[in-house]
MMTF fields as JSON, N, C-alpha, C and O atoms, coordinates in Angstrom:
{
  "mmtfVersion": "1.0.0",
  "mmtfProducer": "UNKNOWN",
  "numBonds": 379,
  "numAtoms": 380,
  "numGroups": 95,
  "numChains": 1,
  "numModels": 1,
  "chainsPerModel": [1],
  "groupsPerChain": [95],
  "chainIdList": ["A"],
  "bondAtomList": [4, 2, 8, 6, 12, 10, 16, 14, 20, 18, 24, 22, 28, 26, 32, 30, 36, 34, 40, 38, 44, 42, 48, 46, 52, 50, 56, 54, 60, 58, 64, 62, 68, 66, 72, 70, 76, 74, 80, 78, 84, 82, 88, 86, 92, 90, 96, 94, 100, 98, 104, 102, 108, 106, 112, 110, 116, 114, 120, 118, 124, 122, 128, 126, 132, 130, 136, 134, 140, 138, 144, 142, 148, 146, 152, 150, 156, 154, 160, 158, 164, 162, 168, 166, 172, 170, 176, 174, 180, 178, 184, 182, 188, 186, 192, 190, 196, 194, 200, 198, 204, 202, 208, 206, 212, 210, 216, 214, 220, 218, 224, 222, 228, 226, 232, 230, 236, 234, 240, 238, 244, 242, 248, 246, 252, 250, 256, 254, 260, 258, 264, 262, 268, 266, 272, 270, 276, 274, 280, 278, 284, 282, 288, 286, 292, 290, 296, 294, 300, 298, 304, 302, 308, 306, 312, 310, 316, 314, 320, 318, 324, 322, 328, 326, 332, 330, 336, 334, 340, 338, 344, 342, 348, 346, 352, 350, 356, 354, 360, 358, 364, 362, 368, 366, 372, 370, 376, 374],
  "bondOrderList": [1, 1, 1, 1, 1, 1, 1, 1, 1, 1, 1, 1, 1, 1, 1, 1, 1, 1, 1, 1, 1, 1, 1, 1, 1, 1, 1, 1, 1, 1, 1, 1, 1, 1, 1, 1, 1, 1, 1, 1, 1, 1, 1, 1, 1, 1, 1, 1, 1, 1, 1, 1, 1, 1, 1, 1, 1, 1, 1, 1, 1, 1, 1, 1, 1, 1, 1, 1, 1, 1, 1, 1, 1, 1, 1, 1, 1, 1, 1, 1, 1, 1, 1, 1, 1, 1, 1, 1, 1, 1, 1, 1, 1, 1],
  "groupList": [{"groupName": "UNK", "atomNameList": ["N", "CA", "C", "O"], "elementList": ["N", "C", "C", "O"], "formalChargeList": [0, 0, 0, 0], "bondAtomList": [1, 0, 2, 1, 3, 2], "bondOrderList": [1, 1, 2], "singleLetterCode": "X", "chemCompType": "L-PEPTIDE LINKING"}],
  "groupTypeList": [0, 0, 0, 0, 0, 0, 0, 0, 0, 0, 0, 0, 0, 0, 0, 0, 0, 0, 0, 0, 0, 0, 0, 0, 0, 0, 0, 0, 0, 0, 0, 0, 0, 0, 0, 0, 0, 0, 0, 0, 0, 0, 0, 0, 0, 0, 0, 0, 0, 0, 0, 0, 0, 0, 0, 0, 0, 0, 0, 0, 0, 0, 0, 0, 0, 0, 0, 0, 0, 0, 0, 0, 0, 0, 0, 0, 0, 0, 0, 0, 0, 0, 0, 0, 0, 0, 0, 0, 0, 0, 0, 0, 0, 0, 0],
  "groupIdList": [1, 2, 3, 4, 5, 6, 7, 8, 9, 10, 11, 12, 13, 14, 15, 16, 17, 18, 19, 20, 21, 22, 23, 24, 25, 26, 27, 28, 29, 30, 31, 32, 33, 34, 35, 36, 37, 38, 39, 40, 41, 42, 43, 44, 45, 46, 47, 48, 49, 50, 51, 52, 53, 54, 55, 56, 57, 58, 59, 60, 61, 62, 63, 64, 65, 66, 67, 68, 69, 70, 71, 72, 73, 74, 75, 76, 77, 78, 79, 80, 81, 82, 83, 84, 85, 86, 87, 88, 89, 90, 91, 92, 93, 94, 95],
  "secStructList": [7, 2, 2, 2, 2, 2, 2, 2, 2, 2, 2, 6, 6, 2, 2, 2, 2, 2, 2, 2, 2, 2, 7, 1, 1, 6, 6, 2, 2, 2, 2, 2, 2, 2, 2, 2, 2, 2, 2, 2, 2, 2, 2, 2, 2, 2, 2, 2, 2, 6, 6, 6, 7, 6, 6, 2, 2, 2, 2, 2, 2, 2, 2, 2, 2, 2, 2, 2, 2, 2, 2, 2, 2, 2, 2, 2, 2, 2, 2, 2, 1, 7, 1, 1, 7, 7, 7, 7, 7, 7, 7, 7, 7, 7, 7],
  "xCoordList": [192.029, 191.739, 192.525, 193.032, 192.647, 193.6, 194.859, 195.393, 195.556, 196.993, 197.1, 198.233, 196.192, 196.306, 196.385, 197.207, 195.081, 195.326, 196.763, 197.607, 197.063, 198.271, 199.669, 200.604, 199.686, 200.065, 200.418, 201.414, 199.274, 198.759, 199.131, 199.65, 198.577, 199.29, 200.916, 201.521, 201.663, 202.931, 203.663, 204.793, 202.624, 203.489, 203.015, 203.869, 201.603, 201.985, 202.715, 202.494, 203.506, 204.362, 205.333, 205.676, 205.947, 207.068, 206.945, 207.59, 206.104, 205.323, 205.292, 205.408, 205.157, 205.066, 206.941, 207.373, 207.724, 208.777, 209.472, 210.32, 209.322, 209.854, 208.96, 209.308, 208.018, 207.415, 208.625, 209.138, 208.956, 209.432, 210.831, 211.304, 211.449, 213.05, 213.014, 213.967, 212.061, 211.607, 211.651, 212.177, 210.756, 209.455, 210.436, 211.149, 209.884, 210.965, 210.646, 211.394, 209.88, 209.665, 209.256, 208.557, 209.59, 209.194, 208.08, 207.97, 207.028, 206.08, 205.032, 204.104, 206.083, 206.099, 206.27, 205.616, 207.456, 208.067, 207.492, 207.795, 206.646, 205.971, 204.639, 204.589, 203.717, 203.102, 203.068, 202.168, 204.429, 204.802, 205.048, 204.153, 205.766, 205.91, 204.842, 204.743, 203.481, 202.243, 201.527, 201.012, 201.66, 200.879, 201.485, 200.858, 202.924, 203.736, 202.907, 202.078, 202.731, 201.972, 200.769, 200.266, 200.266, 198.996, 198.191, 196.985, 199.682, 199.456, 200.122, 199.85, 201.07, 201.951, 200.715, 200.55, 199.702, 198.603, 198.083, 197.748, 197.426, 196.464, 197.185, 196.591, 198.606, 199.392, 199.161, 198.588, 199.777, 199.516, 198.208, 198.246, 196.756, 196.079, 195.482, 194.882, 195.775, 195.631, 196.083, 195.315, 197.435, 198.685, 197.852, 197.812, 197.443, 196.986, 195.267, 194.836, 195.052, 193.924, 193.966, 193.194, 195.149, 195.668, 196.775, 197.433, 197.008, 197.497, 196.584, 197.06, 195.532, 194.615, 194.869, 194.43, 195.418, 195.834, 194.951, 195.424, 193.558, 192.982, 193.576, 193.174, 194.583, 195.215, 196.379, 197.183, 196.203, 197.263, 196.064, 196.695, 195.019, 193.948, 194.375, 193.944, 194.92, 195.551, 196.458, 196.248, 197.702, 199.124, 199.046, 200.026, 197.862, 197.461, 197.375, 198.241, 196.561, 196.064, 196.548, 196.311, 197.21, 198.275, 199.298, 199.531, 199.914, 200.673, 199.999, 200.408, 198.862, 197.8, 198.202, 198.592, 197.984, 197.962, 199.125, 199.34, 200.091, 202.139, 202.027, 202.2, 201.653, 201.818, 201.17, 201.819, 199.732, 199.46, 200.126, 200.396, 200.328, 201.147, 202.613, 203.094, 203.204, 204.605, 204.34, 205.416, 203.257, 203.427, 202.854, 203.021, 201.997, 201.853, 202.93, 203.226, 203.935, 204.962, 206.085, 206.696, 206.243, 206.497, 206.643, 207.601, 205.413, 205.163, 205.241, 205.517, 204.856, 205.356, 206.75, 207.138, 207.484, 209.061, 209.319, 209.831, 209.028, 208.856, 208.742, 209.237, 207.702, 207.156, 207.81, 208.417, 207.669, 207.758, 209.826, 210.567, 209.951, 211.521, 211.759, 212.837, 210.852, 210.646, 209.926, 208.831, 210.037, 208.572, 207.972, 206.861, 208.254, 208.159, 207.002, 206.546, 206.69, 205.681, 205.881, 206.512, 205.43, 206.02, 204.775, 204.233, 204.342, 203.58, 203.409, 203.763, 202.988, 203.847, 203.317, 202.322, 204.379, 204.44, 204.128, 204.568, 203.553, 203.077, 204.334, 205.317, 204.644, 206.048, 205.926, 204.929, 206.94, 207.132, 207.452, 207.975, 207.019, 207.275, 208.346, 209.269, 208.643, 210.496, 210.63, 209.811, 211.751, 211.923, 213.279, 213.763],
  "yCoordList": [35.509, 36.085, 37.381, 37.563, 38.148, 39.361, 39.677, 40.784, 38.103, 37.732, 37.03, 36.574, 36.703, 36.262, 37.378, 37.507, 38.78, 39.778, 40.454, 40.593, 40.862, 41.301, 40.587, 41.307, 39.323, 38.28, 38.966, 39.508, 38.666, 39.226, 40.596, 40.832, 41.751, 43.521, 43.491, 44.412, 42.347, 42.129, 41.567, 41.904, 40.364, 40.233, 41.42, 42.158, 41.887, 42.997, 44.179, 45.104, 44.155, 45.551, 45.098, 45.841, 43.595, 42.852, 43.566, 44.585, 43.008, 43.149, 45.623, 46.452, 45.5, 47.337, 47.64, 48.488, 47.068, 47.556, 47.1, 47.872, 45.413, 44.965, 46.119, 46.093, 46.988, 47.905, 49.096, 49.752, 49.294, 50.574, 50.397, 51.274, 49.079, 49.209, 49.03, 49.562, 48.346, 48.47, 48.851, 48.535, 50.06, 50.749, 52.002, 52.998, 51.141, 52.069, 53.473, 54.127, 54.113, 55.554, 56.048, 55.372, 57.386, 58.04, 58.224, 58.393, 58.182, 57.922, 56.837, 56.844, 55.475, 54.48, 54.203, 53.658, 54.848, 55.004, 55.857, 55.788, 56.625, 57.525, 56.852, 56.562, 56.609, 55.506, 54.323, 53.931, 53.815, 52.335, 53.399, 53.355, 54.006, 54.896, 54.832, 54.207, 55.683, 56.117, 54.867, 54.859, 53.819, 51.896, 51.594, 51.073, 51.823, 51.059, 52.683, 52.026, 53.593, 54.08, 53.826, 53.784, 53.639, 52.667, 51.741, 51.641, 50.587, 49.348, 49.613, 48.896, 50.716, 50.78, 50.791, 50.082, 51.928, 52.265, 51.567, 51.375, 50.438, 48.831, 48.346, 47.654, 48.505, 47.631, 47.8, 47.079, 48.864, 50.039, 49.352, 48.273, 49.846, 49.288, 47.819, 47.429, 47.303, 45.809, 45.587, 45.315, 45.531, 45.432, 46.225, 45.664, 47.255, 47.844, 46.916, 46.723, 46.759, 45.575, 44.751, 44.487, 43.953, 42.693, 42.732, 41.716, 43.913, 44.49, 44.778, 44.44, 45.236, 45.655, 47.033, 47.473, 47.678, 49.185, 49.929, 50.046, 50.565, 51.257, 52.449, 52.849, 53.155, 54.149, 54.172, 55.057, 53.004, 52.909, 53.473, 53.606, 53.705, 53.937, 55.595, 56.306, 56.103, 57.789, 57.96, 58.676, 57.361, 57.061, 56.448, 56.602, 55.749, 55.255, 56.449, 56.884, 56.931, 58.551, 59.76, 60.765, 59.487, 60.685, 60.028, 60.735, 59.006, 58.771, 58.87, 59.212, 58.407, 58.612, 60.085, 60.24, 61.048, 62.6, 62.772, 63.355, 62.159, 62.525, 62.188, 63.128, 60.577, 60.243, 60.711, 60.538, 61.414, 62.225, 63.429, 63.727, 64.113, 65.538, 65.093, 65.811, 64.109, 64.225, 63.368, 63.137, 62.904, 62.699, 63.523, 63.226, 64.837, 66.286, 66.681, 66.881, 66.957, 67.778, 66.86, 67.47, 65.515, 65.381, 65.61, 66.101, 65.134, 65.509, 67.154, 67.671, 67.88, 69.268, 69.641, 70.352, 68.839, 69.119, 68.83, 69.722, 67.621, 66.926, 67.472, 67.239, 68.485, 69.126, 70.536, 70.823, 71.57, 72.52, 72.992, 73.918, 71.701, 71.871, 72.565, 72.439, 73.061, 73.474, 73.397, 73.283, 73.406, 73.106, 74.242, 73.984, 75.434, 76.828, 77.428, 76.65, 78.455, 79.107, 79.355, 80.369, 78.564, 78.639, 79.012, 78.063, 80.032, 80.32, 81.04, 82.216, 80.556, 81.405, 82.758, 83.305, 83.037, 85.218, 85.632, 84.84, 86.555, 86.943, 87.23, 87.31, 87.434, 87.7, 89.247, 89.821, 89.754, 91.466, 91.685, 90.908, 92.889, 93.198, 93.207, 93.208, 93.218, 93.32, 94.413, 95.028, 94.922, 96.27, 96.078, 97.053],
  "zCoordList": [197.874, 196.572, 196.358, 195.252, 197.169, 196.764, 197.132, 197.073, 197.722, 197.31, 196.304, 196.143, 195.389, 193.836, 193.119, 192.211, 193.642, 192.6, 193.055, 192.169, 194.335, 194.368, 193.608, 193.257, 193.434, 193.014, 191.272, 190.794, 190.795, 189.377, 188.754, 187.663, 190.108, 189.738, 189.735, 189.186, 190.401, 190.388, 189.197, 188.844, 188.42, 186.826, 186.326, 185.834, 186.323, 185.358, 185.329, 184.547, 186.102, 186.86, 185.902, 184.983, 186.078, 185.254, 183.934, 183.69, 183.088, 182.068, 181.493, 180.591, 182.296, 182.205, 182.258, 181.476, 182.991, 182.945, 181.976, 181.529, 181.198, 180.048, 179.1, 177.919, 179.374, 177.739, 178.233, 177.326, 179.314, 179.577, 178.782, 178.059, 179.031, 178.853, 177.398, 176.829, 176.541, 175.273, 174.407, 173.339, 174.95, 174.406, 173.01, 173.135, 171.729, 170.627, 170.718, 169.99, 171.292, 171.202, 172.226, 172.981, 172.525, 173.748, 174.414, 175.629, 173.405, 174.334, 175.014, 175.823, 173.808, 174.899, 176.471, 177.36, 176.342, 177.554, 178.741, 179.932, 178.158, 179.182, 179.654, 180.85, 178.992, 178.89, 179.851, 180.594, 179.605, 180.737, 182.057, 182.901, 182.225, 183.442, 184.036, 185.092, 183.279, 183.544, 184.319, 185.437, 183.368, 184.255, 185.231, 186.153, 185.355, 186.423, 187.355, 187.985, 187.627, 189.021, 189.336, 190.459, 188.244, 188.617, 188.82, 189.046, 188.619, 189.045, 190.385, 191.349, 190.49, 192.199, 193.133, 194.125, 192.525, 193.592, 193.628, 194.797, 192.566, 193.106, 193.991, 194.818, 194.149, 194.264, 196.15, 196.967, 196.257, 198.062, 198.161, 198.751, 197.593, 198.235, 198.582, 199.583, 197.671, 198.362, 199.188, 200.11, 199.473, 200.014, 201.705, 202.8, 201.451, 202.207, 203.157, 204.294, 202.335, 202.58, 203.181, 204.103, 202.706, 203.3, 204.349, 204.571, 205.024, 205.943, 206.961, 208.044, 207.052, 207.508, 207.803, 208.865, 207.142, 207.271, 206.342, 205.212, 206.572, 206.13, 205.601, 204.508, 206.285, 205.771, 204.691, 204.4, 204.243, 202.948, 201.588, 200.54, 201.47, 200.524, 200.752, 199.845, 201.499, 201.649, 200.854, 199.874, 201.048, 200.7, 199.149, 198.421, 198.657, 197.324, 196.755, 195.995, 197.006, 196.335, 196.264, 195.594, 197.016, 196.946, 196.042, 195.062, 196.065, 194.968, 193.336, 192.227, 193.869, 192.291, 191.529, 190.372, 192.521, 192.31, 191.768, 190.706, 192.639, 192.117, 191.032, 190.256, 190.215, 189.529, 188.319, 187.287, 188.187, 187.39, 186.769, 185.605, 188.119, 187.799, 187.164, 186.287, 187.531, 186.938, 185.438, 184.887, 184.745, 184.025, 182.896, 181.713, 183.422, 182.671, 182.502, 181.324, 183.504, 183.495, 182.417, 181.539, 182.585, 181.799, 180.447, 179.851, 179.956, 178.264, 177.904, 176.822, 179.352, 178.867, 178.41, 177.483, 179.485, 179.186, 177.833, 177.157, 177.257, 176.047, 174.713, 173.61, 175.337, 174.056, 173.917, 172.885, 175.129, 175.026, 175.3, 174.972, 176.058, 176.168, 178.092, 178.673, 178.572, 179.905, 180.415, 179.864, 181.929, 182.824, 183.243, 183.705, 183.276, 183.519, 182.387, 181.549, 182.414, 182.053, 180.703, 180.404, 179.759, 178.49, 177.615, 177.048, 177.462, 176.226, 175.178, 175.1, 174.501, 172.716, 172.925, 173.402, 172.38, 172.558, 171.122, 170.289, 170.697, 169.813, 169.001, 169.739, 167.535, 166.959, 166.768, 166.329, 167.113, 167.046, 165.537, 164.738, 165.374, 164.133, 163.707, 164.521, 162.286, 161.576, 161.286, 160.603, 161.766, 161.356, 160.348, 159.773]
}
């Protein structure tokens, strides 16, 4: 049964990368990025399961974490234009 689902998290990976190469707007694309790491991590742990390697459920989660943070940093870049400490400064007066 969970070389069918591994089986299964594998078309939909297919499926996430045909939205990625796609995807008419950017944040399509961020989006498909975002599924394809979290079908990667179903992916580790089954895989991990059906290995009998308990310690792939580590290596899942920690990629979980990467894959969160780089897809903040992402949309920050996106938006703000940098990944650095960007916050609006008050406007100085006109002299």
């Amino acid at each position: 049964m969970f070389a069918l689902g591994a089986i299964a998290i594998l078309i939909a990976m297919a499926l996430v990368l045909w939205r990625l190469f796609s995807g008419p707007t950017l944040y399509d694309r961020v989006l498909a990025v975002n599924s394809f790491g979290t079908l990667a991590v179903l992916l580790i742990a089954v895989l991990g399961f059906l290995a009998g390697r308990p310690d792939f459920l580590d290596i899942a989660l920690l990629y979980a974490l990467i894959n969160f943070v780089g897809t903040i940093a992402i949309l920050k870049f996106f938006r703000y234009r940098a990944i650095g400490d960007k916050t609006p400064r008050a406007e100085e007066p006109r002299r």
